[in-house]
N, C-alpha and C positions, 0 to 999 in steps of 0.2 A: 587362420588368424595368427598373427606373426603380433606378438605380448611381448614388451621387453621385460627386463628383469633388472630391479635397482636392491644394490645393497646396503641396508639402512642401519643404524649407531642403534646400541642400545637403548639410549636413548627416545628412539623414534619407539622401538618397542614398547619400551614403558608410556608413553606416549596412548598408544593404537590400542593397547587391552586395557587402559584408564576409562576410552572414551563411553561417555551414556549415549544409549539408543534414541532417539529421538526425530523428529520431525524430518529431518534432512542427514539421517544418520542409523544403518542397522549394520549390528555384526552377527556374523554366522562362522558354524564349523564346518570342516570338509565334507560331513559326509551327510549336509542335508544334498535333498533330491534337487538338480536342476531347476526341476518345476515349480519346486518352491520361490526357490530363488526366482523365476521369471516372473512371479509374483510384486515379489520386493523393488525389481527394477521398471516396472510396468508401473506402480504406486509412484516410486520419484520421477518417473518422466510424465505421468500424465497429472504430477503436482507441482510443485518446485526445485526440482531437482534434488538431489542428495548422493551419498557415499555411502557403498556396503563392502566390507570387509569380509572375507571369507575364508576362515583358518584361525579365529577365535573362539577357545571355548567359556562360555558364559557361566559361574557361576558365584551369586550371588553374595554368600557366606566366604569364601574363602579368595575372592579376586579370579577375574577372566585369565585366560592363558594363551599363550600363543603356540598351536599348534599345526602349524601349516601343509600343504603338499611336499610330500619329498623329494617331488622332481615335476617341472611344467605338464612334466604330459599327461602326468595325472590330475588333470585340472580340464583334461582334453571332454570330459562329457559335459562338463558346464558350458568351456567355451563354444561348443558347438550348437548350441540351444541360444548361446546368447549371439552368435553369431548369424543364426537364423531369425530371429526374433529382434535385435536391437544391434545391429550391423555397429561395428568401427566407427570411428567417422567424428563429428563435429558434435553430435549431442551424446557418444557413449565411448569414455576411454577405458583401457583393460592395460594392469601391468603389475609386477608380481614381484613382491615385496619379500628380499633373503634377509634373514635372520643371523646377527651375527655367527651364533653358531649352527653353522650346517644344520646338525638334527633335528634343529626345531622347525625346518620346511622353510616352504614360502606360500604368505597368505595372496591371496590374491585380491586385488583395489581395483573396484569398479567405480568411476566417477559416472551420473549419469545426470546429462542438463534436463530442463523442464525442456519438452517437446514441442513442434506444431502440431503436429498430428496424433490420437487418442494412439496408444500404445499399450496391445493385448499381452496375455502371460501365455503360458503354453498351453491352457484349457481352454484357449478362446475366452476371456473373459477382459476387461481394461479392471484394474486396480486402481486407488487414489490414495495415496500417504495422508495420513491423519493422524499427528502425534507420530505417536513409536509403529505405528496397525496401520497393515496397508491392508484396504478394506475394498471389498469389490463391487463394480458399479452393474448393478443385474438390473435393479428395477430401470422401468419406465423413465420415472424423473430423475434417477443419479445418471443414468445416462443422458439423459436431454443438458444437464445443468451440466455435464462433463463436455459434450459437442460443443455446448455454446462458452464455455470457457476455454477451450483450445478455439472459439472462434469458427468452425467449421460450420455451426448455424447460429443464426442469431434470432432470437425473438420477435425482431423488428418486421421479419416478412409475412408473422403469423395473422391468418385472418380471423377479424371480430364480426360477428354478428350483430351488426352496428348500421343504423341506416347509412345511407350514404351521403346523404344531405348533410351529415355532420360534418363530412369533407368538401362537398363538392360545392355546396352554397352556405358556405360561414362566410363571418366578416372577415378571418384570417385569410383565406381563401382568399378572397375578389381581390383585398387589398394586395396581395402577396401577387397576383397575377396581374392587376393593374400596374403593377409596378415594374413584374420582371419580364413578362410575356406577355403584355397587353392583345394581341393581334389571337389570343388563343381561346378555348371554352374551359373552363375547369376541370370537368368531366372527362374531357376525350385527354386531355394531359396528363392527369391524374392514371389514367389508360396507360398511358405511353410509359410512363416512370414506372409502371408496375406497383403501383399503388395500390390500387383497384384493380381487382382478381375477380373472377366469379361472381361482379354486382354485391363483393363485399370488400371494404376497406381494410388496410394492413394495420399491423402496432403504430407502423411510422408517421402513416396519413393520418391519424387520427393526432400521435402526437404533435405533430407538426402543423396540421391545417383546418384541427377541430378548433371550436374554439372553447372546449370546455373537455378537455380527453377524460378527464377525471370521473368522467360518469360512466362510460362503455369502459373506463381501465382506470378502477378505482382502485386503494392503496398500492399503487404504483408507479403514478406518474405526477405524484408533488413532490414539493421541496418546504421543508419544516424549518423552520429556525428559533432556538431559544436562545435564552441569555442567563447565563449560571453565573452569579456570585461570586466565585469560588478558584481556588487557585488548583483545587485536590483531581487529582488522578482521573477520576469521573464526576460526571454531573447526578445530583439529587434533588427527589422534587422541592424537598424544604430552600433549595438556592436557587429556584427559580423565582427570576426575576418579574415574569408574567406568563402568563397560559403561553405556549409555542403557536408561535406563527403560522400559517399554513398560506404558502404560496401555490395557485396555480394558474389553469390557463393552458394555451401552446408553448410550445417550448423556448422559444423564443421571446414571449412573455414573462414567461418565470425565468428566465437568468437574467435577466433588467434588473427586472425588481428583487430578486432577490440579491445579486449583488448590489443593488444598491438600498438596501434596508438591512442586509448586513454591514452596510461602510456607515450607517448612521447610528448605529446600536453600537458598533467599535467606538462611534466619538466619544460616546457617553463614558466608557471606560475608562477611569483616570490611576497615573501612576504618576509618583512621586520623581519631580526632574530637578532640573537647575534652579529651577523659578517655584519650584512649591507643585501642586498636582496639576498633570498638565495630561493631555488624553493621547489615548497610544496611537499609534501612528502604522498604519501597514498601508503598502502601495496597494493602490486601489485595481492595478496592473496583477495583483500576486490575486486577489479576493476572482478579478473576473476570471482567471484561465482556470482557476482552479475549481470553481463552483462549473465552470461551461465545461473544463473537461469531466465531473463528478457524472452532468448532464445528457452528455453527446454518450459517455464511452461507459455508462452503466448497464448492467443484465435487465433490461426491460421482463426479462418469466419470472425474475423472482418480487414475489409481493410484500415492496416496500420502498420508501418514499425513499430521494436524498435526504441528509442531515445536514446543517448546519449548526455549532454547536459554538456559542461565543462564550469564555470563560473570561477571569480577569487579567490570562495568562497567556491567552493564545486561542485560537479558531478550528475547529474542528470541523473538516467535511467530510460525511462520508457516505460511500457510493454503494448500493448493492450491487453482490455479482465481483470475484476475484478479477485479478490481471489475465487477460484474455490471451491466446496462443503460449508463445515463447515470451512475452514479457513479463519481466519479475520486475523486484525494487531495485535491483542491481543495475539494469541496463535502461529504464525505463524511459532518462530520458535523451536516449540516443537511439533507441529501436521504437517502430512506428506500426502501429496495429491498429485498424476500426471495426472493432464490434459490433460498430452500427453503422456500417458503411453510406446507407441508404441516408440517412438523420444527417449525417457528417456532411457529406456531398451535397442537400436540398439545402438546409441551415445556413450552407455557406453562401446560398444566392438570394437570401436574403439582405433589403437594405439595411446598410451597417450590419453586416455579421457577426455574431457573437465569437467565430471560427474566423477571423482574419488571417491568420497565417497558419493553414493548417499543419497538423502537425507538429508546432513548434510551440503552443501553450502553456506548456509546462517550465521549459526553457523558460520564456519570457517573465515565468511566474520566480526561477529562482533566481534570475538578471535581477529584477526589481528588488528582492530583498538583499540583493549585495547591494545596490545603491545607498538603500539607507541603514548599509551594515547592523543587518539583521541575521540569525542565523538562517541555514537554507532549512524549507519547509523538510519533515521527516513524512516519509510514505511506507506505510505498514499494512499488512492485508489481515485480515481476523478470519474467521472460518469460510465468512462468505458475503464479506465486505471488505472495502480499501479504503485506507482511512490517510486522509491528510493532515498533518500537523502542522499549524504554522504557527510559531511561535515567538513571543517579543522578547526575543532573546539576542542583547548585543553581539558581535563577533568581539572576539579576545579572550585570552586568558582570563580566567575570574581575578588572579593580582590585578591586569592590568582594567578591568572594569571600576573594580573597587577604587583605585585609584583616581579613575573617570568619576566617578562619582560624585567622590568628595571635593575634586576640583570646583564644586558648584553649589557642594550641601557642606552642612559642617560637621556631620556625623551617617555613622552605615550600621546598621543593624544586622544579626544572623539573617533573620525573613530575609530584608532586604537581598540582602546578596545570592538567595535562593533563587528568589524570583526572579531577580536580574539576570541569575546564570543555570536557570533551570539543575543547580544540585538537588538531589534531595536530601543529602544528607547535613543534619545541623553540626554533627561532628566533623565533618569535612571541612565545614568554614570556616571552625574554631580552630581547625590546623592551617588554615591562611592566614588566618588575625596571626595566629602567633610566629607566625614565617615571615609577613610583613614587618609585625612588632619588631621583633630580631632583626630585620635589616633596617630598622628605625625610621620604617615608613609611614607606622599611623601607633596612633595607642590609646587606652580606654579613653574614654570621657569620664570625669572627674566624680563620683556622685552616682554614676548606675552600672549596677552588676544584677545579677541573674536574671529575673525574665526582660528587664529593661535595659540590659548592659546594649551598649555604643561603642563603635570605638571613631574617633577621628584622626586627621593627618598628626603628626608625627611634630611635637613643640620643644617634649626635655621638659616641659615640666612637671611631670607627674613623677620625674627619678628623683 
């Protein structure tokens, strides 16, 4: 393995023995064991990728140090472990960082991307990064939940000990074949697609062509929807607006209805516009990809419904079950991956498909909120969920919002401008008011200061 060698400013130094350990980031010194190390790099490829530094020493009280190899080739027992084990190439870079002054070595930087395929350490074991701890996947279910998150299996082909009638003679069924394949029997199709195994049905047939999947695969195959009050960070049950919703059915079913009983619950949301409260407005384009892709491309083994979670601030979906293979948040919507291949593929020959243009859902979902110059949806993954934000949040600088604003009202308040520009911070705004002020663009309202202070456009007569 041919490593180059970059010489970096002191600078960079101070930099590299700064950094915290964390989720997507470990440092190490020379003279742990390789194997250790195949640990570490085994954890970021079969999580999210991350950065391990090798030639840092850690300690707590007095600041990390940089104390590197004195020369590549003492670096030669690592690289060859990692050479063996996570080869060169596109998902693992290596390259070795000189230290202004000679003496202090050179560490050695290992980039390593999230993987497609589960990647073991030198015990034969696969690791998973978890926080700062790459913790190892032994049992039964961390490995099952690990294959089915690089994708390798998916739940969807598992069979239920489930009559068969649930699939083979519903009303989903007949209608679904009277329409697509009339000339067929249920049963023998059902056959063909690999549905039907062993005179028992799959996760998918059931979800797909049962007409009630919820009973043979309960807390797993609805979709919930509440309505929060509330502008704050999470929902509480004091700001529930009523008992949650519970959507079910075929799959097919429940994304109808559920995007459209989330696009009636959005109306009722009102925010303060040009005309007085007026109800928030999100493309009804952005609600269906995003609830159908929650839908199509969730971990059907872990047991728990979709979310939908409507605030007075934005819409919350979220899916169980991480971003599957090689897709992170980074790339997600440019690289194409089905989890549920099986679901994705039948779904789509359904009339009117909820999958019209496979693949590109997501896209279509963040097209839609630049139209009505919205910001684009944020997508974040929790320990063993993905969660989508979409949020009523103008595009522009918060000056140049606030200025939007007031074109229409005759005063802006701190909230106000929170909420319009998702800040959180109240100190932050009060250093726009006064930057504004100063370029003599708006200024108090005459009559209120502290909790009810305003300010409006900008007249000269309050000087």
């Amino acid at each position: 393995m041919t490593v180059p060698v970059l010489n970096v400013t002191n600078e960079d130094v101070q930099r590299t023995v700064t950094l915290e350990e964390g989720h997507f980031l470990d440092l190490k010194a020379i003279n742990i064991s390789p194997a250790k190390l195949s640990k570490a790099i085994s954890a970021f490829a079969n999580a999210d990728g991350g950065e391990l530094f090798i030639g840092v020493d850690e300690d707590k009280e007095t600041g990390n140090t940089w104390r590197g190899f004195k020369v590549p080739e003492n670096a030669n027992g690592h690289l060859q472990i990692f050479e063996e084990l996570f080869p060169l190439g596109g998902e693992f870079s290596y390259e070795f960082l000189r230290h202004p002054d000679p003496a202090k070595g050179l560490v050695l930087h290992v980039t390593v991307q999230k993987t497609r395929e589960v990647k073991k350490a030198s015990d034969g074991t696969p690791y998973i990064r978890r926080g700062a701890q790459s913790l190892p996947a032994r049992t039964t279910e961390s490995l099952d939940r690990l294959y089915r998150n690089k994708g390798i299996t998916s739940f969807e082909t598992e069979l239920v000990n489930a009559p068969l009638s649930l699939v083979s003679n519903s009303e989903t069924i007949i209608s679904f074949m009277l329409a697509v394949v009339p000339v067929a029997e249920p049963l023998p199709w059902l056959e063909k697609q690999l549905l039907v195994r062993d005179s028992r049905p799959t996760v998918a047939a059931l979800l797909l062509f049962s007409d009630e999947p919820q009973i043979p695969l309960p807390k797993r195959s609805a979709i919930k929807i509440y309505r929060y009050k509330t502008t704050d960070p999470e929902g509480a049950r004091e700001n529930l607006a009523f008992n949650p919703i519970t959507i079910e059915g075929c799959l097919y079913d429940q994304i109808k209805q559920s995007v459209t009983k989330t696009a009636e619950l959005i109306q009722e949301v009102k925010v303060l516009g040009a005309d007085g409260l007026e109800p928030i407005q999100y493309p009804f384009e952005t609600l269906h990809e995003i609830i159908t892709n929650a839908v199509l491309h969730r971990d059907y083994g872990i047991a728990d419904d979709v979310h939908v979670r409507i605030f007075d601030n934005r819409v919350e979906v979220e899916s169980p079950g991480r971003l599957p293979a090689h897709v992170n948040e980074r790339n997600i919507l440019n690289e194409r991956f089905a989890r549920n291949g099986t679901i994705v593929r039948l779904i789509n020959k359904f009339p009117d498909p909820p999958n019209k243009d496979v693949g590109e859902g997501l896209n279509t979902a963040f097209a839609a909120m630049k139209k009505l110059k919205l910001r684009d949806p944020v997508i974040r993954q929790t320990e063993n969920s993905v969660v989508v934000d979409i949020r009523h949040q103008k595009l522009g600088t918060p000056e140049e919002i606030i200025m939007e604003h007031l074109a229409g009202n005759s005063e802006i308040t701190n909230k106000q401008v929170r909420e319009l520009t998702g800040i959180g911070s109240e100190n932050k705004v009060k250093s726009i008011f006064y930057n504004l002020a100063k370029a003599h663009q708006i200024e108090r309202v005459p009559g209120k200061g502290g909790g009810s202070a305003a300010w409006r456009k900008y007249t000269g007569e309050t000087e």
